[in-house]
C-alpha positions as CSV (number, residue, x, y, z in Angstrom):
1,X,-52.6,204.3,22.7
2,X,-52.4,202.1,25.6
3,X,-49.4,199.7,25.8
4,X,-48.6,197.0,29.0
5,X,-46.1,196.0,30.2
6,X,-45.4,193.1,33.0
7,X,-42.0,192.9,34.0
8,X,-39.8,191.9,37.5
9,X,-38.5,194.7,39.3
10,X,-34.7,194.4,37.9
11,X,-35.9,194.6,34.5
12,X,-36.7,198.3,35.0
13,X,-33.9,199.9,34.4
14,X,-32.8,202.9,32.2
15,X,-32.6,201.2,28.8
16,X,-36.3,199.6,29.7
17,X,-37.1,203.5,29.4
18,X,-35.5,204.6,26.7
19,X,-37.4,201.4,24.6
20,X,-40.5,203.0,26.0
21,X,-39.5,206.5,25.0
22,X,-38.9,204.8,21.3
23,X,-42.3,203.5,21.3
24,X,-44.4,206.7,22.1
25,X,-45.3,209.9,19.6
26,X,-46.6,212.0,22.0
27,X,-44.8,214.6,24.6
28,X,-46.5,213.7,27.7
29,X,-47.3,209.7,28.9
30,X,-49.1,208.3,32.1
31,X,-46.8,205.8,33.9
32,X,-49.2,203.2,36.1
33,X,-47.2,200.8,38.4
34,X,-49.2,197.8,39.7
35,X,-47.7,195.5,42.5
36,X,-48.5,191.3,41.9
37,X,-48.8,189.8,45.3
38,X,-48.9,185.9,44.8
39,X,-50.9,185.0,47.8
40,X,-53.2,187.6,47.6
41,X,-54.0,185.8,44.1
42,X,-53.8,182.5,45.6
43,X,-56.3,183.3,48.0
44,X,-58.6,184.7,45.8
45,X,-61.3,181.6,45.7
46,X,-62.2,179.8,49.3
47,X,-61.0,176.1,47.9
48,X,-57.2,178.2,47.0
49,X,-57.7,179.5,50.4
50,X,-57.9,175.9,52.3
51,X,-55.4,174.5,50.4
52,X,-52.7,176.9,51.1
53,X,-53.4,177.1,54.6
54,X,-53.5,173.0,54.6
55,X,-50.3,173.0,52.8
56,X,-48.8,175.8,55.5
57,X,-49.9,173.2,58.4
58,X,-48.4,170.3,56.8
59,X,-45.0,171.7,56.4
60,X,-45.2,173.1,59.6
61,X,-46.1,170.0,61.2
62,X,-43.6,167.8,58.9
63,X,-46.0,166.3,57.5
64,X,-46.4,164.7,54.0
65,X,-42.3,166.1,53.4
66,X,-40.0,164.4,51.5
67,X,-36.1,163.9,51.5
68,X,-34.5,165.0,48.3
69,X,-30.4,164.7,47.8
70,X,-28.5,167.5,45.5
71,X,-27.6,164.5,43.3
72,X,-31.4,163.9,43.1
73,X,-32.5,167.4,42.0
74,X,-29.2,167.3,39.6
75,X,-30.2,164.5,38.2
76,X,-33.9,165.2,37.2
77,X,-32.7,168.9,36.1
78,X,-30.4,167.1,33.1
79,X,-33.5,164.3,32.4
80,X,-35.6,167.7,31.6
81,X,-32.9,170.0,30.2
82,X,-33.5,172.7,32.6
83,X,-30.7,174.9,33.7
């Protein structure tokens, strides 16, 4: 049996285990850990690759940035009910 899990680093904790310990049968189980680096992801295809890097020159030379209050961001967090 072959079960996956993808979860953030503060969800492994020691109830996390004891679910998994729940879930297996067998004595003996094979624990892989795999580490998700978002910019090596993002760089996967050339086109990614150029627009990162673009994006990285822009901020770094101010340009295309915008102004945005507290109020602002507030405000369009209640329009779309996010917390």
């Amino acid at each position: 049996m072959t079960i996956k899990f993808t979860l953030r680093k503060e969800e492994l904790d020691l109830n996390f285990l004891e679910k998994i310990k729940g879930l297996i049968s067998s004595d003996q189980l094979t624990i892989s850990v795999e580490s998700h680096d978002e910019t090596e992801y993002l760089t996967r295809s050339a086109k990614n690759y150029k627009v990162l890097i673009d994006r990285i020159e822009y901020v770094e030379k101010g340009k295309e940035l915008i102004d945005i209050s507290t109020k602002e961001i507030e405000s369009i967090l209640q329009k779309t009910n996010i917390d």
